[in-house]
C-alpha positions as MATLAB code, in Angstrom:
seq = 'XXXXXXXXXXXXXXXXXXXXXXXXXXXXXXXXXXXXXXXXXXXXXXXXXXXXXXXXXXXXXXXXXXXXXXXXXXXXXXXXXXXXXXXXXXXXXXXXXXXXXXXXXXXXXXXXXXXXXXXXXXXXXXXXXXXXXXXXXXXXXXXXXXXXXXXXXXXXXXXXXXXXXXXXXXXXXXXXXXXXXXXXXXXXXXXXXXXXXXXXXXXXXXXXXXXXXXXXXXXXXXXXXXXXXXXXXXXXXXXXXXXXXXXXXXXXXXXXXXXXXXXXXXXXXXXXXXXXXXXXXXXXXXXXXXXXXXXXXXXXXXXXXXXXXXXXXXXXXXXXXXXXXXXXXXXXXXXXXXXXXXXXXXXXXXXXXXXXXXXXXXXXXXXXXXXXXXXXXXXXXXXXXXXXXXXXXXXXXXXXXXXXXXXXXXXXX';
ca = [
       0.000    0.000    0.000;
       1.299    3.124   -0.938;
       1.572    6.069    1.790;
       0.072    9.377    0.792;
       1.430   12.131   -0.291;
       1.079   16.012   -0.522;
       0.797   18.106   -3.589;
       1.931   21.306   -2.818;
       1.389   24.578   -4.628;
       3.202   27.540   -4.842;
       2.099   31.045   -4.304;
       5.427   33.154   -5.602;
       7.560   32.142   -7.888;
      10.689   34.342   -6.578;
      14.014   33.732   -4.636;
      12.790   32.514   -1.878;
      10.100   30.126   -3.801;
      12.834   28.651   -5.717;
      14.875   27.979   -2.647;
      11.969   25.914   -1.256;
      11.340   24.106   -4.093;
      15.355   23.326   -4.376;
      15.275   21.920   -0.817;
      12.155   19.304   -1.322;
      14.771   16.993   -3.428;
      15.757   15.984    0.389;
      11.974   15.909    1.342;
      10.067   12.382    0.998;
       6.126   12.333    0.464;
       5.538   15.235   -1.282;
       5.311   17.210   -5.422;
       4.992   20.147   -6.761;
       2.370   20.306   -8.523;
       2.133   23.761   -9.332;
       3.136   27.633   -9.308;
       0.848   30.534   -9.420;
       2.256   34.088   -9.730;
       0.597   37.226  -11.124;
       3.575   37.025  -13.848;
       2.730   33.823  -16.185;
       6.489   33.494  -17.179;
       7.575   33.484  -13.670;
       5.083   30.669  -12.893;
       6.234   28.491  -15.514;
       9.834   29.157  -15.034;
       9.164   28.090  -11.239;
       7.647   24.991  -12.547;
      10.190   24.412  -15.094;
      12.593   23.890  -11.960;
      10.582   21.917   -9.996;
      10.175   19.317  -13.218;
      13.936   19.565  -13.803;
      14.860   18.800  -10.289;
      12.426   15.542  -10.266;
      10.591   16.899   -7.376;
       7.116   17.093   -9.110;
       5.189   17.433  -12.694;
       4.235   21.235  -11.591;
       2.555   23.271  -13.731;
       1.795   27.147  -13.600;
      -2.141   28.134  -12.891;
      -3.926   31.249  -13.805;
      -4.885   32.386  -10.303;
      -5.164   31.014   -6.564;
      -8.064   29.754   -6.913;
      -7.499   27.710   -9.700;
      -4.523   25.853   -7.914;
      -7.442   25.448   -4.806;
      -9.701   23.775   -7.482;
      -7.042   21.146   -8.494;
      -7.804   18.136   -6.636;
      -4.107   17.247   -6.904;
      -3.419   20.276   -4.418;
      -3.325   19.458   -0.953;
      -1.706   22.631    0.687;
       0.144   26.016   -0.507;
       3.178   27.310    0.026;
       2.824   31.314    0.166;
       5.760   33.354   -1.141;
       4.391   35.996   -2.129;
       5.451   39.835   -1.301;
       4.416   40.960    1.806;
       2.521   43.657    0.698;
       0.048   40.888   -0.763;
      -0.383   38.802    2.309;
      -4.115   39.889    3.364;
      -4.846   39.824   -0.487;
      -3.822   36.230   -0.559;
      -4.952   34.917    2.170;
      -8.757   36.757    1.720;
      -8.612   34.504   -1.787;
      -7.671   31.150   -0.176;
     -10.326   32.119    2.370;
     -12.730   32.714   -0.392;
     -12.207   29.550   -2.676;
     -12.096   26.854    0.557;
     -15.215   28.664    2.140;
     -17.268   28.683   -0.971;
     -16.181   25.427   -1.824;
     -13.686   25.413   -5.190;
     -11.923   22.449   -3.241;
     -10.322   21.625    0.303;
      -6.372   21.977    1.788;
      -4.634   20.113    4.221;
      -2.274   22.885    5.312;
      -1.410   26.440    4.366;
       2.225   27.169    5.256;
       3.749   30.834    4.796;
       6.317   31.892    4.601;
       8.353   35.035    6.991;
       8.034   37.541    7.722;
       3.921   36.446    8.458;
       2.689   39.880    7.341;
       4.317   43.775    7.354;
       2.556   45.038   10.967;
       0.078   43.439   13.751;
      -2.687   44.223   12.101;
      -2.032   42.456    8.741;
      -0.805   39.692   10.817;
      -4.191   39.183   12.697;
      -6.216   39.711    9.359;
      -4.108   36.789    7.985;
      -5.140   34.542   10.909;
      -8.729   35.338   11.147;
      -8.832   34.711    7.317;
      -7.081   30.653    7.605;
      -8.807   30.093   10.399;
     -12.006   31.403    9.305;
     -12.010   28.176    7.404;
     -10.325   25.729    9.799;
      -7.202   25.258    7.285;
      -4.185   24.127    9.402;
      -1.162   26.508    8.984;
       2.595   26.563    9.585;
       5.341   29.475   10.039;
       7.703   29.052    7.732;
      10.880   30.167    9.568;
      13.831   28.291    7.994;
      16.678   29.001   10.755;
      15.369   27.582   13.273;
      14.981   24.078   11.575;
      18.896   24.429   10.617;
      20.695   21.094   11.545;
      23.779   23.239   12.807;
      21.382   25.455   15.184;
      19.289   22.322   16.151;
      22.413   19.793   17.257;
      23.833   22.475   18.861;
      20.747   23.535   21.129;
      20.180   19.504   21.814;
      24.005   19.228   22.888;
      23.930   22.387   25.125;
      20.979   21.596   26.552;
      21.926   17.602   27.464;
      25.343   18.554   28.599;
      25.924   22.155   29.828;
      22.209   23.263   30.936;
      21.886   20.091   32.411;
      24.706   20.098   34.798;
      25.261   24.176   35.252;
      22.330   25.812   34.615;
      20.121   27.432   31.671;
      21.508   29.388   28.834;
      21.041   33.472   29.595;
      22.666   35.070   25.899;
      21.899   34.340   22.918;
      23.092   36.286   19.660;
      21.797   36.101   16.204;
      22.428   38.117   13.403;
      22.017   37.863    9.662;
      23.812   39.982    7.244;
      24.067   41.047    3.277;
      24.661   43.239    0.989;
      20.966   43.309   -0.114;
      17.604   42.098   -1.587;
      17.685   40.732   -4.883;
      13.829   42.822   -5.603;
      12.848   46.144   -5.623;
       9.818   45.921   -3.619;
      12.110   44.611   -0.862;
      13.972   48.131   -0.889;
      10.711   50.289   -0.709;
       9.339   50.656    2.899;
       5.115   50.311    2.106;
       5.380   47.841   -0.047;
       7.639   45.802    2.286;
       6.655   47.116    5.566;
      10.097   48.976    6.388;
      13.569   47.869    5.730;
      15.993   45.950    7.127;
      14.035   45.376   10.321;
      10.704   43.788    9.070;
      12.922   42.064    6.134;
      15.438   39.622    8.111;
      15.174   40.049   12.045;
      11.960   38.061   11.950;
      15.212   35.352   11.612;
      17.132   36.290   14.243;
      14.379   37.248   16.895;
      12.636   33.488   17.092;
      16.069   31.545   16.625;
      17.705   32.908   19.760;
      13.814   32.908   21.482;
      14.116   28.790   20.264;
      17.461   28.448   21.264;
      16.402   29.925   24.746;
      13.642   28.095   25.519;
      14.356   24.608   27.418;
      13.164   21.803   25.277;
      10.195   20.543   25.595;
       8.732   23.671   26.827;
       6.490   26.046   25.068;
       7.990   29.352   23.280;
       5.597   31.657   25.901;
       7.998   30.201   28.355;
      10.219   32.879   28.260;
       8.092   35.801   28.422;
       9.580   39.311   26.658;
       9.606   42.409   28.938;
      11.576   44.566   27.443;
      13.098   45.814   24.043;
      15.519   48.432   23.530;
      16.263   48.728   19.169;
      18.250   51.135   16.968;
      17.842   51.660   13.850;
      20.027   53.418   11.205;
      20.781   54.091    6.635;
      24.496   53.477    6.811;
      25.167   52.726    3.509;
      22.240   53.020    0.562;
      21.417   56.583    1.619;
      24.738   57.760    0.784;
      24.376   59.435   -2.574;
      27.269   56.901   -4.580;
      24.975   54.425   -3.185;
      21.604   55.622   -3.154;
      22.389   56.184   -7.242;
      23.540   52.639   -7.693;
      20.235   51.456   -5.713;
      18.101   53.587   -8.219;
      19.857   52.352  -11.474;
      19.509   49.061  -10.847;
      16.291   48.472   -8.443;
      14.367   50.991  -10.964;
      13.254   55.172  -10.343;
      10.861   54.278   -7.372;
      13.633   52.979   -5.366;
      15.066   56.427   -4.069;
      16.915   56.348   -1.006;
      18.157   60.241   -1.041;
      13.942   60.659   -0.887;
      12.427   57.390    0.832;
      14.994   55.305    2.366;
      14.794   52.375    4.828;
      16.719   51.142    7.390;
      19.511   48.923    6.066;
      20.853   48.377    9.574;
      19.203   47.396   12.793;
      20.084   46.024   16.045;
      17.548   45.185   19.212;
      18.340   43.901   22.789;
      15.423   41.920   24.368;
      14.790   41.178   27.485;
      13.332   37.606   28.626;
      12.022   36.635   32.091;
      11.494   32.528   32.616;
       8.907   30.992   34.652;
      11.319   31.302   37.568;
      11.436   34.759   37.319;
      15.203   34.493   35.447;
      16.410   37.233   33.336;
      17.395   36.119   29.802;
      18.644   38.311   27.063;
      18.705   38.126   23.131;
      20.931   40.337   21.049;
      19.902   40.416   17.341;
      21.250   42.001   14.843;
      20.900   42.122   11.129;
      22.377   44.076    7.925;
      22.077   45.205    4.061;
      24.893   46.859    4.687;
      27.401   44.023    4.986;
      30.096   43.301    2.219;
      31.821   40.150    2.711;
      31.771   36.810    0.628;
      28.391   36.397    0.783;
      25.201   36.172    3.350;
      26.566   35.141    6.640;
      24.460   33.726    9.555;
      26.082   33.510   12.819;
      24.643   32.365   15.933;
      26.560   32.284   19.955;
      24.633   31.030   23.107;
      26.573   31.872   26.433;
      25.585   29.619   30.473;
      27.728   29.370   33.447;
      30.001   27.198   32.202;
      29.070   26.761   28.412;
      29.358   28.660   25.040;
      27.762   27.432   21.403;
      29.010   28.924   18.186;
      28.282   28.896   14.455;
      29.198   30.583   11.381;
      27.579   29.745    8.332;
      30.523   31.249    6.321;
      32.740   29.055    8.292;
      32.297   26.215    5.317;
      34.254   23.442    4.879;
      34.952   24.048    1.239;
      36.911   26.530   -0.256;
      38.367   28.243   -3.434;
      40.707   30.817   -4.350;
      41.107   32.529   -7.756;
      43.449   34.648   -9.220;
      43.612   38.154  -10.872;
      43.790   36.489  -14.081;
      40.012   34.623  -13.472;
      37.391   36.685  -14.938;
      34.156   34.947  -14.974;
      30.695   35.863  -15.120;
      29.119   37.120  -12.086;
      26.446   34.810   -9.956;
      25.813   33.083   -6.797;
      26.908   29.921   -7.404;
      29.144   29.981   -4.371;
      27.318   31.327   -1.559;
      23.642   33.188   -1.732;
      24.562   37.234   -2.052;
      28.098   36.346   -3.564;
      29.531   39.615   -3.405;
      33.096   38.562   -5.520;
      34.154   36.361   -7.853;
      38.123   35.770   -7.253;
      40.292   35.381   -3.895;
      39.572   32.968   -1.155;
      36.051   32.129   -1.477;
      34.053   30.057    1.148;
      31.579   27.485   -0.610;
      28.016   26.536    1.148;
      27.733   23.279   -0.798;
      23.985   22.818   -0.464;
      22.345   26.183    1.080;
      19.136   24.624    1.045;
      20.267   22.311    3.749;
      22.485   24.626    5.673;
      19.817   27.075    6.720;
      17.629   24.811    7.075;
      15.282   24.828    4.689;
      14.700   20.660    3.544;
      14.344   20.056    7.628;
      11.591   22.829    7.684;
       9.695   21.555    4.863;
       9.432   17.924    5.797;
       8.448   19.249    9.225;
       5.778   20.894    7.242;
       4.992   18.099    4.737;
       4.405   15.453    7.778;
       2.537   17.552    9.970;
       0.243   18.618    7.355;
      -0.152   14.914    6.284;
      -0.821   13.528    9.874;
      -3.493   15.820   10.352;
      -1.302   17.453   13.730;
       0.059   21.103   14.720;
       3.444   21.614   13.295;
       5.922   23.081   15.433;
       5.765   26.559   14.343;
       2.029   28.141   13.479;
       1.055   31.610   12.601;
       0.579   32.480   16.024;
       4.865   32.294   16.832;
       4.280   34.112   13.159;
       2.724   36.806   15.148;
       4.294   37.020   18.189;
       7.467   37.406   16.008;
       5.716   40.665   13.944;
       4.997   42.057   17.648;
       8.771   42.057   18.993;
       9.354   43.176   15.573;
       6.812   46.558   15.376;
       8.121   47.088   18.995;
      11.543   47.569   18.089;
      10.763   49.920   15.641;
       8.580   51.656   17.920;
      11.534   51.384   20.539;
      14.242   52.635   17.827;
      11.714   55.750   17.048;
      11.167   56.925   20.985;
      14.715   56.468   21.340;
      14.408   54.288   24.327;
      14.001   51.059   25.911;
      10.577   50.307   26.060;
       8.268   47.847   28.164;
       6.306   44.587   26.342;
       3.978   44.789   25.267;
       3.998   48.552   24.467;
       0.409   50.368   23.946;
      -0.945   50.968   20.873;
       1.461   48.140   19.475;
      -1.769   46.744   17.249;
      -1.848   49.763   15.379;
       1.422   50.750   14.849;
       2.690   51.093   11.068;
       6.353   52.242   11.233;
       7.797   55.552   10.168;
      10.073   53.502    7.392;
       6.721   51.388    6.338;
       4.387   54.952    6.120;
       7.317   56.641    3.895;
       8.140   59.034    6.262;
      11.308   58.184    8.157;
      14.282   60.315    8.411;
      17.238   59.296    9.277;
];
């Protein structure tokens, strides 16, 4: 007897998309079956790669709804741009409720929406319906992050106490997209962009396992926020030539640096802290995630640039530019680190078949739209925090209704 599997469909058919797709070659029990994006070549181009890696006969659909109406599609991968969360989700709402067909899962991807109150509309709208749903969050489901939390929690916790630091910080020289650079259409910069990463791996690698994430309880944030780099005018005319005229960082820019300290109490009434930081402003080989966790008599370290393949070459090699060494490849000769399989280093094939067997079971995967929400509150309360200039309690007041200065096109830095 065969076991079943799940047809997924994809809602974006960008970077990140593509990424996913690469990653379920180490996933069992699942297929693409298809793509949807508002651009028909970018759907079938999407699909093209999922047929050419063997990991399903996709296809690319007209619309949402017509994926929904496929019998073949069991649940949907969202990665679209944030600015079209509500708008997706209030169609996937609309086709299950009025019956075009039925889902086993919706899983979408980070950040879960651009402020609170796009993240709650996305929730009431999935589970208007009763559709089970998972965070997409692909750090902390890395192997290196994972064996290292297991190990310091067996050995070191177990014998000298909890972890109280964590640091996390991811950094590059940019987005590959121009809606990523423009603060309404993303929901700010930097900030709402990557720290989403950051902010729930050192939360996970804080919490004792076995223990809920509401175990450590935030209390208070202190953020900064700051244009070091794109906002200068060399850079803010490179940005425009090649992100297009609406990118304009000498008129609208957003934050391509920001840092936050947040402060955890445990149930025991222990003070934790979390120190995340994250950059477009970073030139190095390539994007680099790094990761320390600090106890009495314990530390945990990782470096995702620290790879165990390397190349160097010379003056004299002049290839074409890509990123077929590391993602963000910012050179193409010297001493160049190698991430053989990205997909599996951040942690993207573990976090889909966490996804794929959850959502076939029928149970709760580990991470749901509501740690995708929690994670969109630190994050609007550090930018609320980095704009008062000042460490503020959590939850702050008026945090539901807060749309940052960089998100409303009117910060000045």
């Amino acid at each position: 007897m065969s076991k079943p599997r799940l047809g997924i469909g994809f809602i974006g058919s960008g970077f990140v998309a593509r990424f996913h797709i690469q990653s379920l070659i180490m996933v069992r029990d699942c297929d693409v079956v298809g793509v949807y994006s508002p651009t028909s070549a970018n759907a079938q181009s999407a699909a093209d790669l999922a047929r050419e890696l063997g990991v399903g006969e996709a296809k690319a659909y007209p619309s949402i709804t017509a994926m929904i109406e496929d019998p073949a599609i069991d649940a949907l991968w969202v990665c679209s741009p944030n600015h079209a969360r509500v708008e997706t989700f209030t169609e996937i709402r609309d086709a299950v409720k009025n019956g075009k067909g039925t889902l086993k899962g919706v899983a979408c991807e980070k950040p879960l929406a651009r402020n609170v109150g796009e993240a709650k509309q996305v929730i009431a709208l999935i589970e208007e319906v009763g559709v089970a749903h998972g965070y997409l969050e692909n750090q902390v489901f890395s192997e290196g992050v994972n064996k290292g939390k297991n190990i310091l929690w067996q050995r070191g916790a177990a014998l000298t106490g909890r972890p109280y630091l964590a640091r996390a910080a991811e950094e590059h020289s940019g987005p590959h997209m121009p809606w990523f650079w423009q603060g309404e259409l993303q929901g700010g910069g930097v900030l709402n962009d990557m720290m989403c990463h950051s902010v729930e791996t050192a939360r996970y690698v804080l919490t004792e396992p076995g223990k809920p994430r509401n175990s450590v309880v935030p209390k208070r944030i202190t953020a900064h926020i700051a244009s070091l780099k794109w906002s200068q005018p060399k850079y803010a005319e490179i940005l425009k030539r090649t992100m297009g005229e609406e990118v304009d960082y000498l008129k609208k820019p957003a934050e391509d640096f920001a840092s936050a300290t947040i402060e955890y109490e445990t149930e025991e009434g222990q003070s934790l802290l979390a120190e995340v930081t994250t950059s477009w402003s970073y030139v190095g080989a390539g994007l680099r995630l790094s990761f320390e966790v600090l106890g009495p008599e314990y530390s945990m370290e990782l470096n995702t640039l620290d790879a165990q393949l390397k190349l160097f070459f010379s003056r004299e090699v002049r290839g074409k530019t890509g990123e077929d060494l590391v993602e963000k490849q910012n050179a193409e000769m010297g001493l160049m680190p190698v991430v053989v399989n990205e997909a599996m280093e951040y942690g993207y094939d573990t976090e889909n078949r966490h996804m794929v067997q959850k959502f076939l079971a029928g149970d709760k995967p580990e991470l749901t739209f509501a740690d995708g929400l929690e994670v969109t509150r630190l994050l609007m309360a550090a930018y609320m925090s980095a704009e008062q200039g000042k460490t503020i309690d959590y939850p702050p007041e008026g945090l539901d209704e807060f749309i940052p200065a960089v998100a409303r096109g009117e910060w000045k830095p």
